[in-house]
C-alpha positions in Angstrom: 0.0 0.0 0.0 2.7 2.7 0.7 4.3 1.6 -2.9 1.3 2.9 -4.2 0.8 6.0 -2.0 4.2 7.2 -3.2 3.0 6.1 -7.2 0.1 8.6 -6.6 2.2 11.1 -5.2 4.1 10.9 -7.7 1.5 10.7 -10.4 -0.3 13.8 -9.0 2.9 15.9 -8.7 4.0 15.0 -12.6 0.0 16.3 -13.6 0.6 19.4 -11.7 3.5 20.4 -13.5 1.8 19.4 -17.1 0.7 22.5 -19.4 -3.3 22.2 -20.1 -2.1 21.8 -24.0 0.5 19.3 -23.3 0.3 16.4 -25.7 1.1 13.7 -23.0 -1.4 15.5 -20.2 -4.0 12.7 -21.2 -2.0 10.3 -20.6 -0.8 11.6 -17.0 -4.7 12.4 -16.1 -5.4 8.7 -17.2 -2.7 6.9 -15.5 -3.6 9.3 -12.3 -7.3 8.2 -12.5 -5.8 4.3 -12.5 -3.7 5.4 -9.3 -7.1 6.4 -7.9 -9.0 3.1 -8.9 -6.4 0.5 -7.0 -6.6 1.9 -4.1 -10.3 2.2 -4.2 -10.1 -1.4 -4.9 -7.5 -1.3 -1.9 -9.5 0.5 0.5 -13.7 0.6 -0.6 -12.8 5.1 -0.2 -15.7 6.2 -2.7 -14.0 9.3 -2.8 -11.0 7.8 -4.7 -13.4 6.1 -7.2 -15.1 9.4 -7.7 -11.9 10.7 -9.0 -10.6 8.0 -10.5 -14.1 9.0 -12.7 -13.1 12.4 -12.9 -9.6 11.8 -14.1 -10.5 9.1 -16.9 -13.4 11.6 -18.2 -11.0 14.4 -18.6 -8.6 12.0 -20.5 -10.7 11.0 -23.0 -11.9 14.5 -23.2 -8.2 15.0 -24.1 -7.8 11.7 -26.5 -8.2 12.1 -30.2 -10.7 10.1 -32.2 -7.9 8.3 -34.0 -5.5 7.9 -31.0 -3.8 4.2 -30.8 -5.1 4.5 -26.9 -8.6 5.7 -26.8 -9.7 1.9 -26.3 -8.4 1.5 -23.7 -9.2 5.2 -22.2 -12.7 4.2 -22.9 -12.6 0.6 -21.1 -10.9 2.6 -17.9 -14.0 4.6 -18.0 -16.7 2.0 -18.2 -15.1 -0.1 -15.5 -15.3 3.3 -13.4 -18.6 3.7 -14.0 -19.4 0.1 -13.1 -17.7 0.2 -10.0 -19.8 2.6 -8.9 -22.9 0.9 -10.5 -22.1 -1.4 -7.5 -22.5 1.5 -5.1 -25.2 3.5 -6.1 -27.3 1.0 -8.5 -27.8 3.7 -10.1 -29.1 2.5 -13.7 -27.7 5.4 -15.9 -24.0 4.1 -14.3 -24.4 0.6 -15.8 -26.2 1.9 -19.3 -22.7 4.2 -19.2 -20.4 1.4 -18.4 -21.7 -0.8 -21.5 -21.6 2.1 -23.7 -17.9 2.3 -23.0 -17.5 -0.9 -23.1 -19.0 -1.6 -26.9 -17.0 1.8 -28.2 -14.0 -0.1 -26.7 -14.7 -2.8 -28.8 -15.3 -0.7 -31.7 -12.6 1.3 -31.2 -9.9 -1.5 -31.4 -8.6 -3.9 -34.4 -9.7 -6.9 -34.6 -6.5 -8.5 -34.0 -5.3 -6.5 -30.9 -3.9 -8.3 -27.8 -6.4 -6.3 -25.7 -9.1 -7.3 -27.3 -9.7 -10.2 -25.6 -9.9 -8.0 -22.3 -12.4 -5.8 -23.8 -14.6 -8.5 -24.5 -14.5 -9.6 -20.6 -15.0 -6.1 -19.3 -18.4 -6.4 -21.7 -19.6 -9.5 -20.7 -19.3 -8.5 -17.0 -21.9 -5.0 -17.9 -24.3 -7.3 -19.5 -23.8 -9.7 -16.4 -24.7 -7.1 -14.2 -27.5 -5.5 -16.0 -28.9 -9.1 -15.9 -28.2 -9.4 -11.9 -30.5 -6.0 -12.0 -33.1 -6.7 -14.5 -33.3 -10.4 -14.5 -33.6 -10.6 -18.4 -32.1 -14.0 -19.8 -31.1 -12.5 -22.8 -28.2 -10.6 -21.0 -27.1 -13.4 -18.9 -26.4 -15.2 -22.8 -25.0 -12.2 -24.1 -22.3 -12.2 -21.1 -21.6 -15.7 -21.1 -21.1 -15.1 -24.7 -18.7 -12.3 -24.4 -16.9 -14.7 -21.8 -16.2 -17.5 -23.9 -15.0 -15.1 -26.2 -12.6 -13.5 -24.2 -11.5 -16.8 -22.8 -10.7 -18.1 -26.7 -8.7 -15.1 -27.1 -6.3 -15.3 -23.9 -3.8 -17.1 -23.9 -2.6 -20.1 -21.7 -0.1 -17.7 -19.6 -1.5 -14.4 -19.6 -1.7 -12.8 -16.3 -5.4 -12.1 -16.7 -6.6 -15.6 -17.3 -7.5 -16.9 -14.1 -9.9 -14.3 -13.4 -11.5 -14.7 -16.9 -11.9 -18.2 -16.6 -13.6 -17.5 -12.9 -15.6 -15.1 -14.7 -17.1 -17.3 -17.2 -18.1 -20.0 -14.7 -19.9 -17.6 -12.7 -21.9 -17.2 -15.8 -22.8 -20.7 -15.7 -23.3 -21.1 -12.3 -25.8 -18.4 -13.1 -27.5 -20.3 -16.1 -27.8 -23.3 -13.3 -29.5 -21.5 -11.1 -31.7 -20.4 -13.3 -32.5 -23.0 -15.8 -31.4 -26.1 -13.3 -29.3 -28.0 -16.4 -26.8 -30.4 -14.3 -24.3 -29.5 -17.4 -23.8 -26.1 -16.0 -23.6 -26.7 -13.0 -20.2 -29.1 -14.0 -19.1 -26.2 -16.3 -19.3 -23.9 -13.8 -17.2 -25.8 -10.9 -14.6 -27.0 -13.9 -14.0 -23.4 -14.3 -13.7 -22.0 -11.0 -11.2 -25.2 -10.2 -9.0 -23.8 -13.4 -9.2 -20.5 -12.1 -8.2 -21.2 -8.9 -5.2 -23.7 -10.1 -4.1 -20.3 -12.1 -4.2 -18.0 -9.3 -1.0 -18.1 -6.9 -1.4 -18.7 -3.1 -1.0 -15.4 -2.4 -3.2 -13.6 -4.9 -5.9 -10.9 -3.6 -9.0 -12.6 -5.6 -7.7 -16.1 -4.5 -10.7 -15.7 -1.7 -13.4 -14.7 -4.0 -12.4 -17.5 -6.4 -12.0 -20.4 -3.3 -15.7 -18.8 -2.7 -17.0 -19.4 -5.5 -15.8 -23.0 -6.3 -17.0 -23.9 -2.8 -20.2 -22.5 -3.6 -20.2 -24.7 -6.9 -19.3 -28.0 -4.7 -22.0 -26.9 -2.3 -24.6 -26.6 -5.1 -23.2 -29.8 -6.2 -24.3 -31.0 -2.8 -27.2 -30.3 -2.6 -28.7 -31.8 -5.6 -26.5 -35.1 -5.5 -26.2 -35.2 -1.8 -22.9 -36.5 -1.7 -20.8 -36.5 1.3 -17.7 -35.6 -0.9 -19.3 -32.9 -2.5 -19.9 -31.1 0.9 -16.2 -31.7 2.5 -14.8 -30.5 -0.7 -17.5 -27.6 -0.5 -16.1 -27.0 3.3 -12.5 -26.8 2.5 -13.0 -24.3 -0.2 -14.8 -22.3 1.9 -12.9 -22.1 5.2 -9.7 -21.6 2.9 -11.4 -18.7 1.5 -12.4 -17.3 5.4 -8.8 -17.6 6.4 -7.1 -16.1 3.2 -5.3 -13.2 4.8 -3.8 -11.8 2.0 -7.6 -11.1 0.2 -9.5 -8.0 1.1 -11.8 -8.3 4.6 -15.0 -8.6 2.8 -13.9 -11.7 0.4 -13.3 -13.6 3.3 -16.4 -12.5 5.2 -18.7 -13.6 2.1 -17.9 -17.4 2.2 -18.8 -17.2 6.0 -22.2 -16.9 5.2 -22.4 -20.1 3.3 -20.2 -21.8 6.1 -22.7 -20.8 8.5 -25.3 -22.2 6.7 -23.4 -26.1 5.7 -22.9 -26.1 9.7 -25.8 -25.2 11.5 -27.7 -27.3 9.1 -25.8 -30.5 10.2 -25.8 -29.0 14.1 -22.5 -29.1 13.8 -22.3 -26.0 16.1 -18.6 -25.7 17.4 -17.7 -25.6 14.1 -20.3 -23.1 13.3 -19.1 -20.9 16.5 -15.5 -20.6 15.1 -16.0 -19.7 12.2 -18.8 -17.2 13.4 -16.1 -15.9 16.0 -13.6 -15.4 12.7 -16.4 -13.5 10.8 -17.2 -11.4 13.8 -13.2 -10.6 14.3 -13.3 -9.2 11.0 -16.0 -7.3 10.7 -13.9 -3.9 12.9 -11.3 -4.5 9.9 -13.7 -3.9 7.8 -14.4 -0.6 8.4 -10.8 1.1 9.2 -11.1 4.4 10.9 -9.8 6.4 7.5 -12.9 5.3 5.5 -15.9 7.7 5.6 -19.3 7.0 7.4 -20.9 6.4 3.9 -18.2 4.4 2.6 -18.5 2.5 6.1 -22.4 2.0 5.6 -21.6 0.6 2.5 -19.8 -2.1 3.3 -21.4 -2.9 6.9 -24.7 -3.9 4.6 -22.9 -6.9 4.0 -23.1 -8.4 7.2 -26.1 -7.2 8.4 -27.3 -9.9 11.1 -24.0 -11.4 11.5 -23.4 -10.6 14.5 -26.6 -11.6 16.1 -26.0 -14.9 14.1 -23.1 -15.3 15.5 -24.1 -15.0 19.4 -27.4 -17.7 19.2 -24.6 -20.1 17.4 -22.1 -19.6 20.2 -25.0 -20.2 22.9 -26.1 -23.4 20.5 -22.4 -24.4 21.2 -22.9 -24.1 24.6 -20.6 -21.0 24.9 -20.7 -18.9 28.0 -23.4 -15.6 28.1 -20.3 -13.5 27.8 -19.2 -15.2 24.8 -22.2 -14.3 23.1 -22.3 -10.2 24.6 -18.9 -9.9 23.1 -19.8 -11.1 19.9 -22.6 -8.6 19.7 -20.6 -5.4 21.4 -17.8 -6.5 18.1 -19.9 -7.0 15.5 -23.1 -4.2 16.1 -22.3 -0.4 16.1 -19.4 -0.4 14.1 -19.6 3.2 13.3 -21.2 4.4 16.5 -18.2 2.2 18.4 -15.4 3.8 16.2 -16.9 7.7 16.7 -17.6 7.0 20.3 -13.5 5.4 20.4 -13.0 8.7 18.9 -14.4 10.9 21.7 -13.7 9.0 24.6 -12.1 10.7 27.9 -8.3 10.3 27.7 -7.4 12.3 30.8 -6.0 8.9 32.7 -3.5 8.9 29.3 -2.5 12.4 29.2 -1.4 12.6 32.8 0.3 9.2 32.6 2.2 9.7 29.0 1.1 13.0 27.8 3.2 12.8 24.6 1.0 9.6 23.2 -2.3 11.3 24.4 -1.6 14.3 22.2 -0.2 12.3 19.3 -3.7 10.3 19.9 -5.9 13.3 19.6 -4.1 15.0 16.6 -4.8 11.8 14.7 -8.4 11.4 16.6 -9.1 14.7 15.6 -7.7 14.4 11.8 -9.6 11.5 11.5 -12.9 12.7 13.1 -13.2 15.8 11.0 -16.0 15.3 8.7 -15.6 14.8 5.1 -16.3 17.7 3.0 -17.4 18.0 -0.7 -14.4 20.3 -1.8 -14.4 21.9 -5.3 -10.3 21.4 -6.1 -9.8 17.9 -7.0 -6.2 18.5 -5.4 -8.0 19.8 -2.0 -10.2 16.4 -2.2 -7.2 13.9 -3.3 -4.8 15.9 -0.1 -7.9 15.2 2.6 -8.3 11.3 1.5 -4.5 10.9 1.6 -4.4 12.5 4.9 -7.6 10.2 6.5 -5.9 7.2 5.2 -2.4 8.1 6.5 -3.8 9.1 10.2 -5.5 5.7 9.8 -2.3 4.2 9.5 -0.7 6.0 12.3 -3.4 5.9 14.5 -3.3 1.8 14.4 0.5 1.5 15.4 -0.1 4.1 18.0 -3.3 2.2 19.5 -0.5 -1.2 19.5 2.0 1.2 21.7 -0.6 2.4 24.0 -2.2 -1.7 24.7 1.3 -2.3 25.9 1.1 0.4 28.4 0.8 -0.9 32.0 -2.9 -0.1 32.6 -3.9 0.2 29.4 -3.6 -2.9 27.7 -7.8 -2.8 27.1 -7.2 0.9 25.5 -10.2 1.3 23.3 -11.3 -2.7 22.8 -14.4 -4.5 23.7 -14.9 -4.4 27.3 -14.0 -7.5 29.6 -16.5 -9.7 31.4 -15.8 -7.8 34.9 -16.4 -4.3 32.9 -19.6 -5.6 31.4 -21.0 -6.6 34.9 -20.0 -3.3 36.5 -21.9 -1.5 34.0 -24.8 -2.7 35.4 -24.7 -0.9 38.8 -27.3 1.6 38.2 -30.1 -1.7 37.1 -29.6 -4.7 34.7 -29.2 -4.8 30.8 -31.2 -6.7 29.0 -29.6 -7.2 25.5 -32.5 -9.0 23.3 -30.9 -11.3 20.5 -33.0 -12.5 17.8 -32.0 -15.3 14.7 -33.3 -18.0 13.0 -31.9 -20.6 15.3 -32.9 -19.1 18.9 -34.1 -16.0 20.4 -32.9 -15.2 24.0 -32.3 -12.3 26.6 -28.7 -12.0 27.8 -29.6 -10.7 31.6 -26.6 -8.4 32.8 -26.2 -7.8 36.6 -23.5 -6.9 38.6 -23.2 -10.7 40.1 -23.6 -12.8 37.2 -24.3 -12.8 33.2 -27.4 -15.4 32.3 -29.2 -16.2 29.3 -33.2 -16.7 29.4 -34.5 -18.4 26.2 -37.7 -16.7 25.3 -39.4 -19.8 23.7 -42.0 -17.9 22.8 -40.2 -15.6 20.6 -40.1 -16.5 16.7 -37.4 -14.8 14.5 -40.5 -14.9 11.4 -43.2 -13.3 13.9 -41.0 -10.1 14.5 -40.0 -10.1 10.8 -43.6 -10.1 9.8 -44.5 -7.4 12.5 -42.0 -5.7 11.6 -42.6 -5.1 8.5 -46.3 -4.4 9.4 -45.1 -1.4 11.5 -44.8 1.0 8.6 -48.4 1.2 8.9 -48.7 3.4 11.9 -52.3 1.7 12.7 -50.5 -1.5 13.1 -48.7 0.1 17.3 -52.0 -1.9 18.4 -52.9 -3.2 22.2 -52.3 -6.3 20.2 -48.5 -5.8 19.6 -48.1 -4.4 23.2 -49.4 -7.5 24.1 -47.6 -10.2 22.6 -44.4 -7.9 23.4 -45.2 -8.5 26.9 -45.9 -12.3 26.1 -42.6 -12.9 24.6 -40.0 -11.0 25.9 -41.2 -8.0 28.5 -43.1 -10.8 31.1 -40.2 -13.3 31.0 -37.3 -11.1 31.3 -39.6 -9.1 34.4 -40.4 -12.6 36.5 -36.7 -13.6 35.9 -35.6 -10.3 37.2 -38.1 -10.5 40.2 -40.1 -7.4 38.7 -43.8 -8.7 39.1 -45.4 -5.5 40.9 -45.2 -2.2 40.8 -42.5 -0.7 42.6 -42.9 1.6 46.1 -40.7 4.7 46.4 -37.5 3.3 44.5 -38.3 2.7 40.9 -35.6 0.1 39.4 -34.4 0.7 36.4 -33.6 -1.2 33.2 -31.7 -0.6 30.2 -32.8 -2.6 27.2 -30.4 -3.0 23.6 -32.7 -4.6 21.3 -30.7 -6.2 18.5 -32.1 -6.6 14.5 -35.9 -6.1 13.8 -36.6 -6.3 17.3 -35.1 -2.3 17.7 -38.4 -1.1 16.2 -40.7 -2.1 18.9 -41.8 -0.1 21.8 -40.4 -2.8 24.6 -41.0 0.0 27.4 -44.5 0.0 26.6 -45.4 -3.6 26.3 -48.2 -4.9 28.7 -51.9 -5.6 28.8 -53.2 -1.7 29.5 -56.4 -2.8 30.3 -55.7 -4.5 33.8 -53.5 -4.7 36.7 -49.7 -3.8 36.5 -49.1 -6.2 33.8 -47.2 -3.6 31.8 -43.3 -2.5 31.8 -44.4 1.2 32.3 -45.8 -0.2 36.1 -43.2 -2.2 36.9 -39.5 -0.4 36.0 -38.5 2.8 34.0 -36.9 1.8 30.9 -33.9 3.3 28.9 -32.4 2.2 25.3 -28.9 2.0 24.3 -27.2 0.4 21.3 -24.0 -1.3 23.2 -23.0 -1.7 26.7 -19.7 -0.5 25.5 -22.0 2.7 25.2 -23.2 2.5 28.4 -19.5 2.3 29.8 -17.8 5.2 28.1 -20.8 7.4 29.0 -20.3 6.7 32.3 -16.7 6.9 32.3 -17.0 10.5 30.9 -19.5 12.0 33.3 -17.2 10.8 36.3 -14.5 12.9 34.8 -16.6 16.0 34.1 -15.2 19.0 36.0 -17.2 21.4 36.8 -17.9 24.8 34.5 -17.7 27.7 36.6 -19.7 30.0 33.7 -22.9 29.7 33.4 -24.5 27.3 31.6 -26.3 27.6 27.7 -29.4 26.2 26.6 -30.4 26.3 23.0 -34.3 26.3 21.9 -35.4 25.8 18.7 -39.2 25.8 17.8 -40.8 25.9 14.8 -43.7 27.6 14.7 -46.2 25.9 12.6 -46.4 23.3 14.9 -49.0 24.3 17.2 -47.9 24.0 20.4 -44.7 24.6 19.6 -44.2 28.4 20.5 -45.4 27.4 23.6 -43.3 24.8 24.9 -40.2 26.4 24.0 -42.0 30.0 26.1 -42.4 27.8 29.1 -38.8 26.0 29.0 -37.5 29.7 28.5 -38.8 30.6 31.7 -37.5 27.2 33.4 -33.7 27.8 31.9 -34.0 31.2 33.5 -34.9 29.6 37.0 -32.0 27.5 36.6 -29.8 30.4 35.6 -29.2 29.4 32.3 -28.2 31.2 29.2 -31.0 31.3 27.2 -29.9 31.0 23.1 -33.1 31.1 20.4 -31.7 30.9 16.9 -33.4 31.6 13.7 -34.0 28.2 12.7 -31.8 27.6 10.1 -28.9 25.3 9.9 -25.8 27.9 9.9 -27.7 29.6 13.1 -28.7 26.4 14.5 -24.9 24.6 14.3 -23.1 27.5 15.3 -25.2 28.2 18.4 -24.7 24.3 19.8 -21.3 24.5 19.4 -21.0 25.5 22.9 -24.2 24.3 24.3 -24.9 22.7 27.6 -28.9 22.2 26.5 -30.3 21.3 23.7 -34.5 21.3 23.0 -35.6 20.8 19.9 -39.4 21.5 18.7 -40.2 20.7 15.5 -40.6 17.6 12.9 -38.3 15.0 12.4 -37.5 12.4 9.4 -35.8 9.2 8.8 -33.7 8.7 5.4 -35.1 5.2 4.4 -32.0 4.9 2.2 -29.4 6.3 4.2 -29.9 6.6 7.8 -27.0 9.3 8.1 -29.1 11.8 6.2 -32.6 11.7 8.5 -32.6 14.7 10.3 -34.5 17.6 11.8 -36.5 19.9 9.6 -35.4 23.6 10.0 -36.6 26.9 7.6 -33.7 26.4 5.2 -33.6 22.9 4.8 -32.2 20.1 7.0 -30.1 19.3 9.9 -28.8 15.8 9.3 -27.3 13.4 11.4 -23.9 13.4 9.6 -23.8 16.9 10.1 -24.4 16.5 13.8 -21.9 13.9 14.5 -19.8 16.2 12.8 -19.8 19.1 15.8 -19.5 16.1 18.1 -22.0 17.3 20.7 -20.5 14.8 22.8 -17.6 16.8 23.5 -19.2 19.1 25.9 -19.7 17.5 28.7 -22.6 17.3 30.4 -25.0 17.8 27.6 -28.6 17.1 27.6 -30.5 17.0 24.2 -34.3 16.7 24.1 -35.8 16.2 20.2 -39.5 17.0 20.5 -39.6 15.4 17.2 -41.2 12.2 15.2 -38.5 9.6 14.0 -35.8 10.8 16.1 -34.9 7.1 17.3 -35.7 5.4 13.7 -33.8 3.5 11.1 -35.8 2.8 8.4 -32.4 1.0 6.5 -33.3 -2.3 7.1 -29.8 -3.6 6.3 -28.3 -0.9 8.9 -30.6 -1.1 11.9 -27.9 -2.6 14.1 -25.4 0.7 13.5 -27.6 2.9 15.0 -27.6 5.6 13.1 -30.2 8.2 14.2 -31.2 11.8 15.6 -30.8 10.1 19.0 -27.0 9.0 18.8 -25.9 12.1 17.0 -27.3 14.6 20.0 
């Protein structure tokens, strides 16, 4: 990777010093915009594939008709464009990337020794247009273009293995599709070519032990020989453990691991390899990459995690086991900002030098990313992020081996987890297909409660029903209280309302189950058979939360001014003007600075940058497609939860925030509920 930072360097520093009317500035732009793409392929940064974009289209711009490498220009391009196909799915990125493709083609004699690469790049824009639109007609066209490039390439070019991988993913395809036994053999032949082809080092060697494995699987399952599925199983756990392949090629194959294992209840198995995936998933997601580019990838193991913790309990794992697989593999982005902000005052009077070197790369790294016009402005801030990644990771190694500080920013330990549950127990609610269970955390012990009652397809199905807002029933109160509220209360000893001390429990619903109203589950209609009678509840996405919360209130000193409070009504809501009049008068009581901003985002950010008190009147909306764009609705347009995190309200300590708002606690992303990513966690 640093070979390549210094390439880029370089690359950048030659275009800088090229004349616009040089005759060898297309060449520089286009081998700049191929420095870009590798390490987008290195690192999943979307900002390096957005200038890898920008670079190729300026050098064709720059290319002749007739110039001997406009082909190729034009191939760059469409595989740009396809790459971020696979981001955005946008449609007009794919119809691009084929159109770049074919003028390639066209573009080229027939005889070239890059044709045969051309061809490939083709067949793979009609193989995703068919993975979009489902029309056979493409799926023929790429195998087509696949066979051809195959034909074309020779025994010992470089590029072989991955075109012969190519073309059997095109017949697994056809297999799965049409069910012809002939593909399916066509398909594994090629994949074990492939794989012969590619050395044991090789980044794609993962993806390609992947996708023979899944071939041998397939094979499996319609033959249902035992061979099939140990040869299916080695493939597959080679793939896992293939260090030298980017994170996410080994996580993929875990999946289908998961799957071979827990079907044969072979569940010690299943637990180490779940463990493995889980590992993984933090290196996933370094700290240099942005929270989109972050989001991005986490949609690929959506659920794992929770997977991963009913497995280790099938496997007869301890409770803790199964809490640390869910604080490592839920939160990612949360964990790393909240890593990002935590109280280092024990460091800095211990080894002050490492504690600032730790918050001038925190702080590099924690600045949001910004849409900057320069394209040299842009390519100096992603080079920075990833090298303060860099450093920040040795630094973290130096600091573990501190005495005292050897758990500097990791999961927390068993004893840590128990201690966080001084003030009441956590109640962490674990959904998957194979079990559903509350991990009970007190101070004394960690225990699991199976809630037999509890069916991973019931809280899909309710879940999905609860985009109807008619469908928050007495009914769904109910069976809340049925299946998880009632059992985890009579476990706790919490079957009648409390006297003068009200105890106190902190719920961390995991999955689906984050979108129901546990606090108020109950029959409403009798008795005290309700949560709200019994205990006052709190949310929180992670005990790790929990802890470093804690941690940084106990260090608060306190603030000898005066403290601020900033109210922000909008006054179309009714009652609105009204509520913000009467906490007015209450700040004053309390002697409080009293700050009202025009509400608009400029007035709004700058006045809680040194808030104490934060109320907020007004409507709120959750991004179904990206959760770190819901936000709170102000005159001039809206106040996100990117750009929240971004002022890192946190830093202030104390600071109370109260959203008066709809959807402030939402995540409408399916595939992200687990990060969560709302109004809530940004204030």
């Amino acid at each position: 990777m640093a070979a390549l930072e210094t390439i880029i360097q370089q690359l950048e520093e030659a275009l800088e010093a090229t004349p616009e009317n040089h005759p060898e500035r297309a060449g520089r732009l286009h081998s700049l915009g191929a420095g870009y793409g590798n390490r987008y392929r290195r690192t999943g940064a979307e900002a390096d594939l957005e200038k890898a974009i920008r670079q190729f289209e300026e050098a064709l711009k720059a290319t002749p008709e007739d110039h001997p490498d406009r082909a190729r220009r034009l191939q760059d391009l469409g595989i740009g464009y396809g790459d971020r196909y696979l981001i955005t799915r946008a449609e007009a990125d794919l119809k691009r990337a084929i159109q770049q493709f074919e003028k390639a083609i066209k573009a080229m004699p027939e005889n070239h020794p890059e044709k045969a690469g051309r061809l490939h790049d083709l067949g793979a824009g009609y193989h995703k247009r068919y993975q979009r639109m489902g029309a056979e007609a493409d799926l023929e066209k790429a195998i087509q273009q696949f066979e051809e490039a195959l034909e074309a390439t020779p025994e010992d070019h470089p590029e072989r293995a991955g075109r012969l991988h190519s073309l059997g993913v095109g017949y697994g395809n056809r297999y799965q599709r049409m069910g012809a036994e002939a593909d399916l053999e066509r398909a594994i032949q090629q994949f074990e070519e492939a794989l012969n082809a590619t050395p044991g080092d090789h980044p794609e060697r993962a993806g390609r032990l992947h996708s023979l494995g899944a071939g041998y699987r397939d094979k499996y399952l319609r033959t249902g020989a035992v061979a099939d599925l140990e040869k299916a199983i080695r493939q597959l756990e080679e793939a896992l453990s293939h260090s030298s392949s980017p994170i996410l090629d080994r996580l993929r194959p875990s999946r289908d691991l998961l799957i071979l294992y827990t079907t044969a209840e072979r569940w010690l198995l299943a637990y180490q390899v779940a463990f493995t995936a889980v590992s993984l998933i933090a290196l996933l997601t370094p700290q240099s990459l942005d929270h989109s580019d972050k989001q991005h990838l986490l949609i690929e193991v959506n659920g794992l995690a929770s997977e991963a913790a009913a497995i280790a309990l099938m496997a007869e794992q301890s409770p803790y086991e199964a809490i640390r697989l869910l604080e490592l593999g839920r939160g990612v982005i949360i964990g790393s900002l909240n890593d990002m902000r935590v109280d280092i005052s024990d460091l800095q009077d211990k080894y002050p030098l490492l504690a600032q070197e730790f918050i001038k790369l925190r702080d590099r790294l924690d600045a949001p990313a910004r849409q900057i016009a320069q394209s040299t402005a842009v390519t100096h801030q992603v080079n920075q992020r990833y090298d303060a990644g860099q450093k920040l990771e040795r630094l973290l190694k130096d600091i573990r081996d501190l005495p005292g500080f050897s758990r500097f920013l990791l999961a927390p330990s068993e004893a840590e987890i128990k201690a966080a549950a001084a003030s009441g127990p956590i109640v962490v609610i674990n959904v998957s297909d194979h079990r559903c269970d509350a991990l009970i955390v007190e101070t004394s012990e960690l225990r699991t409660l199976r809630l037999s009652q509890l069916h991973s397809s019931d809280i899909r199905t309710r879940a999905a029903e609860l985009t109807n807002p008619e469908s928050l029933s007495t009914q769904l109160l109910e069976w809340l209280w049925d299946t998880i509220a009632k059992p985890v209360l009579d476990v706790l000893g919490l079957t009648n309302s409390p006297g003068s001390r009200w105890p106190r429990i902190w719920w961390i619903p995991t999955g689906p189950v984050a979108k129901f109203p546990i606090h108020a589950a109950g029959y409403h209609s009798r008795g005290s058979d309700t949560v709200l009678d019994r205990v006052i509840s709190s949310y929180t996405s992670s005990i790790r939360g929990i802890i470093q919360g804690r941690q940084n209130r106990a260090k608060t000193k306190a603030v000898p001014k005066p403290g601020k409070a900033v109210l922000v009504g909008m006054k179309e809501l009714r009652f609105a003007p009204q509520e913000i009049n009467k906490l007015e008068r209450h700040c004053g009581s309390m002697h409080l600075r009293v700050c009202k901003p025009r509400p608009c985002q400029s007035d709004v950010l700058a006045a809680l940058d040194d808030c104490d008190i934060f109320h907020f009147a007004g409507h709120g909306v959750t991004d179904a497609k990206d959760p770190s764009n819901s936000y709170l609705k102000l005159y001039d347009g809206p106040l996100a939860v990117k750009s929240l995190f971004g002022i890192n309200l946190h830093n202030r300590k104390p600071f109370l925030a109260y959203l008066s708002a709809c959807g402030t606690g939402q995540i409408a992303h399916e595939e992200l509920i687990d990060e969560g990513l709302h109004l809530i966690a940004a204030c």
